[in-house]
ROLOGU-629298 format. One record per residue (C-alpha): x, y, z; residue in one letter. Coordinates in steps of 0.2 Angstrom, whole numbers, plus 5000, padded with zeros to 4 digits. Layout:
XYZa...
end
This chain:
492041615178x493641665187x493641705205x493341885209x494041905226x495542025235x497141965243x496442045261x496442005277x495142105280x493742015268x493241815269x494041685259x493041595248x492841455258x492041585273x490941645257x490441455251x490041415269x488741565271x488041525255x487741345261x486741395278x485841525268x485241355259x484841255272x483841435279x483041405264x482441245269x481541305284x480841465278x480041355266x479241235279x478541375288x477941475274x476841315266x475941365249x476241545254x477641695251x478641705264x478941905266x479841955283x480341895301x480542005314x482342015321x481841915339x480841775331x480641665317x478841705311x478541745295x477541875288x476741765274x475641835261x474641715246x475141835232x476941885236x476542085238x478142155229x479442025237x478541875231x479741865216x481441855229x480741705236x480441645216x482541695215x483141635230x482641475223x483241505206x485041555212x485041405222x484741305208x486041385198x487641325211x486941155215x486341105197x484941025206x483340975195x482440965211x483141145215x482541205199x480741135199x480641215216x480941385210x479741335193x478241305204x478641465214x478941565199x477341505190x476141565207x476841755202x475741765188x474241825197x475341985199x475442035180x474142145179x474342255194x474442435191x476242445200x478242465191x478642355207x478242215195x480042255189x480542185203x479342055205x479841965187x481642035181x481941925198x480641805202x480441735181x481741815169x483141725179x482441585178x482241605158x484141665156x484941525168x483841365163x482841415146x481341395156x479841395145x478741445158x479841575167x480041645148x478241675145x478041755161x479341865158x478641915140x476941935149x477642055162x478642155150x476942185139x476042255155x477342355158x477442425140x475542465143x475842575157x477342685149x476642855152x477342975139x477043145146x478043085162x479343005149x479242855161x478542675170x477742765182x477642695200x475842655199x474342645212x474442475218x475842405231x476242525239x475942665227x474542715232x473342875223x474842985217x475842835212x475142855193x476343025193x477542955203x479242875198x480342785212x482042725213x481642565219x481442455204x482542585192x483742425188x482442315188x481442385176x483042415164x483342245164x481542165161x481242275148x483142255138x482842055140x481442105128x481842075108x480542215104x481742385103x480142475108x480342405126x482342445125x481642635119x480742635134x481842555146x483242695140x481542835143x481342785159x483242775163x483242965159x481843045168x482342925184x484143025181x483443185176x482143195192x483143115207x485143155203x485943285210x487643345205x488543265222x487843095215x486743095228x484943015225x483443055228x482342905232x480642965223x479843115214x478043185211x477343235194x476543425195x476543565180x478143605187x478943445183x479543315192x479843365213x481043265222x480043225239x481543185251x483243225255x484343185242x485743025248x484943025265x483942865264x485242725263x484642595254x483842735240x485642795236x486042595235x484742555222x485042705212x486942635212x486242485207x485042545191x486242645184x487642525185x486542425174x486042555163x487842595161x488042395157x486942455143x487242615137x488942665143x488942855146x488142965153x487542835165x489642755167x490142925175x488342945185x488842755194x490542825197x489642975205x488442905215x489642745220x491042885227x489642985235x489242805245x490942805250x491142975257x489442985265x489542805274x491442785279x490842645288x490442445283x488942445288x487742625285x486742695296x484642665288x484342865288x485942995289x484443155290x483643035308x484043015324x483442855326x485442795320x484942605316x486042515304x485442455286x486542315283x485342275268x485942435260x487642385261x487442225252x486442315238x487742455236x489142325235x488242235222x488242385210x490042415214x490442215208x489442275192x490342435191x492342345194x491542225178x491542385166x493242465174x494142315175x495742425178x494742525193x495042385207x494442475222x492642465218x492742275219x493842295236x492842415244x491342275239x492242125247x492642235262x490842265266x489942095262x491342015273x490942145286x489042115284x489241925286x490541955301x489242065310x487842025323x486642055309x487341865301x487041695311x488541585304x489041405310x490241445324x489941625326x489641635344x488041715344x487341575355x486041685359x485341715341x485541535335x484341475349x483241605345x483241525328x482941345332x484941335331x484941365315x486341455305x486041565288x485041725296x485341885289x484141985298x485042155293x483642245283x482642395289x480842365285x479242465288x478242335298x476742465302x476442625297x477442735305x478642595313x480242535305x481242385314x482742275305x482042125299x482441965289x481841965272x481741875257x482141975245x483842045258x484241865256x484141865240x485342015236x486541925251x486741765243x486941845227x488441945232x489141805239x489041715224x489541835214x491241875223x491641695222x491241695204x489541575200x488741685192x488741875183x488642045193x487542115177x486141965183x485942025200x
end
């Protein structure tokens, strides 16, 4: 695969790009030390503890990916029975009543099936995609969100935006055209309930006699308006129009509502805390989106330009940054990306590190220096 980089001063150079990758690796190493037989989930900003949960919640499959995209650039065999045995401890999570198991095995086992052939990782993903399929609600003409992780007791008439190209991804790795008719099902109604004309997203709507009900401000929530970006740049991967000109839409309404590199978490809040995390999602689409407009450059520009500025920011601990103070707070280690906005208690947000903002990180990075395909992320 050919480099996908810009000739600009203002974005990294692939050898900046490898560089982050590799101490994101060796963060790897130590997350994984810490985080013993468990899934590693978050670490506040000002330590290095981990939030560690046995079953993963809905970031357990991240960790799983992290170690799969790993594997993928080193062509290690350890690497990859690393990310085997992780993968394999996500099985538990199939029959919970949740569409976040989109997220938990589009990432955490089907990569694992389409890099290596897995035959484990395969027959998770199969497993997953059949749970879903049973949950396909065809009065809501969807996956519906469900009650478990986070869904709580209106999740069952709930759709969210969240796993929107997670879910179109898991199901279309299917062979069955049933899973691809709901897949495309699902892709409409999440359209059809959260879009609005601008291309602004709503992050999540509710189920009543009226319909669906939008229940926030549309584009406000930054990382929302990022993974809708990113599930329709995969259902326009798949079905080309209307979903080609709703990515256009909602990518140019990203760039007029966050003129800056780094978004704000909330525009409708005062709180005015970045959401680096968004960002890195957001750029991600718009690699995926410059892969279907090969002609329309900008979007891959306006992608290198952020994921530079997200590595060149405070929010990114890189060999030689300067930030003595972060580094020591962090053992002196290098690869930290503690740029995600997480609710760590109920009415308390605070930037984090995560697995699963690792994940999408490392994936950009390795996507803009060409290892793998946007279309995967």
């Amino acid at each position: 695969m050919s480099l996908m980089l810009t000739a600009d001063d203002q974005c990294l150079s692939a050898n900046e790009m490898i560089g982050a990758l590799e101490s994101m690796f060796r963060r790897m190493e130590m997350i994984d030390a810490f985080c013993a037989h468990d899934f590693p989930l978050y670490s506040l900003s000002d330590t290095d503890v981990w939030a560690l949960s046995s079953g993963g919640s809905w970031m357990g499959g991240f960790w799983a990916a992290c170690w799969w995209l790993r594997a993928k650039m080193t062509e290690s065999p350890g690497d990859q029975r690393k990310a085997g045995a992780i993968c394999r401890r996500l099985a538990a999570k199939i029959p919970a009543d949740s569409g976040y198991r989109s997220l938990i095995f589009w990432y955490g086992a089907a990569l694992g099936d389409i890099w290596f052939h897995d035959e484990q990782a395969h027959a998770l993903t199969q497993e997953s995609i059949a749970a879903l399929a049973r949950s396909f609600n065809p009065k809501l003409n969807c996956i519906p969100l469900g009650t478990a992780m986070g869904g709580f007791a209106k999740g069952d008439q709930s759709i969210a935006i969240d796993n929107f190209a997670a879910l179109v991804q898991l199901l279309c790795s299917s062979g069955q055209n049933l899973h691809h008719y709901m897949a495309q099902h699902h892709a409409e109604t999440a359209v059809a309930a959260c879009r609005r004309d601008s291309g602004a997203f709503h992050a999540s709507a509710y189920f009543d006699e009226r319909g669906f009900l939008p229940e926030d401000q549309a584009g406000a929530w930054s990382r929302g308006q990022a993974w809708a970006m990113l599930g329709l740049s995969r259902a326009a991967a798949r079905w080309g129009e209307p979903y080609l000109s709703h990515a256009k839409a909602a990518c140019a309404y990203w760039q007029s509502s966050r003129p800056d590199d780094l978004p704000l978490n909330r525009l409708d809040q005062k709180e005015q805390f970045e959401d680096p995390s968004a960002a890195v999602i957001a750029s991600l689409a718009m690699l995926s989106l410059a892969r279907l407009l090969p002609d329309e450059k900008n979007w891959r520009i306006h992608a290198h330009r952020q994921i530079s500025a997200v590595i060149r920011s405070r929010y990114f601990t890189a060999i030689g940054s300067g930030s003595a103070d972060r580094a020591n707070r962090h053992n002196e280690s290098a690869g930290v990306f503690w740029g995600c906005c997480y609710k760590t208690g109920q009415n308390q947000e605070e930037l984090v590190e995560s697995v699963w903002g690792n994940f999408f990180l490392m994936a950009a990075l390795a996507v803009l220096t060409g290892f793998i395909d946007p279309h995967h992320c």
